[in-house]
N, C-alpha and C positions, 0 to 999 in steps of 0.2 A: 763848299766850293762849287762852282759852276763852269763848267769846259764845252766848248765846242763839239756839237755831236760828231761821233766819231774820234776823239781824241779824252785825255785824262792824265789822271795820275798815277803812275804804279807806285802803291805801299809794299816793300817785301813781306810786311810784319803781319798784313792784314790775310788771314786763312781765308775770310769769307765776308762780302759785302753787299749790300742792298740797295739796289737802284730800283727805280720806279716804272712801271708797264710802258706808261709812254715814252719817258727815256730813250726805253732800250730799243722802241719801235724809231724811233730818230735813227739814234746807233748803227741800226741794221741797215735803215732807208742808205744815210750817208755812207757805210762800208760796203753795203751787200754781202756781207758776212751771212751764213746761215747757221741761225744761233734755236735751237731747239728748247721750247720750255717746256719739261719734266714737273707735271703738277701730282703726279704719284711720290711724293715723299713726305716724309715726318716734318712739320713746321716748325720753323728754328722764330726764336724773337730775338730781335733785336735790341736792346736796350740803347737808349738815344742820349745824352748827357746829361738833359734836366731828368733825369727818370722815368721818361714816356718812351713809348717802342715801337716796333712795328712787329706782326707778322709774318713770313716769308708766304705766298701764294703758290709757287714754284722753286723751278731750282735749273739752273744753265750754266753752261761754259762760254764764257765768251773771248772769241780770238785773239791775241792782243801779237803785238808787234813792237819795238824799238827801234827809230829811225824807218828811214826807206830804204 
């Protein structure tokens, strides 16, 4: 899926998800949110559908909102 920086989709189901450095450097630009990356943690992988992954580099909270 692809969304408009600054906007998305909320999964309740999903504990924890993996977006991309520049992504989230969008994200920030577009909200002005100040989203802190945490690279002091144990890397989690991700497993992707076909069986390929990624590793996590960091780790962050980022703000989210419903409606205006």
């Amino acid at each position: 899926m692809v969304h408009t920086a600054g906007s998305g989709v909320i999964d309740p189901g999903c504990g924890r998800a993996l977006i991309g450095l520049e992504t989230l450097e969008k994200h920030i630009d577009v909200t002005g949110q100040d989203v802190a990356i945490n690279k002091d943690h144990t890397p989690i992988f991700f497993r992707g559908f076909n069986g390929e992954g990624e590793r996590s580099i960091g780790v962050c909270t980022i703000p989210w909102e419903c409606g205006k």
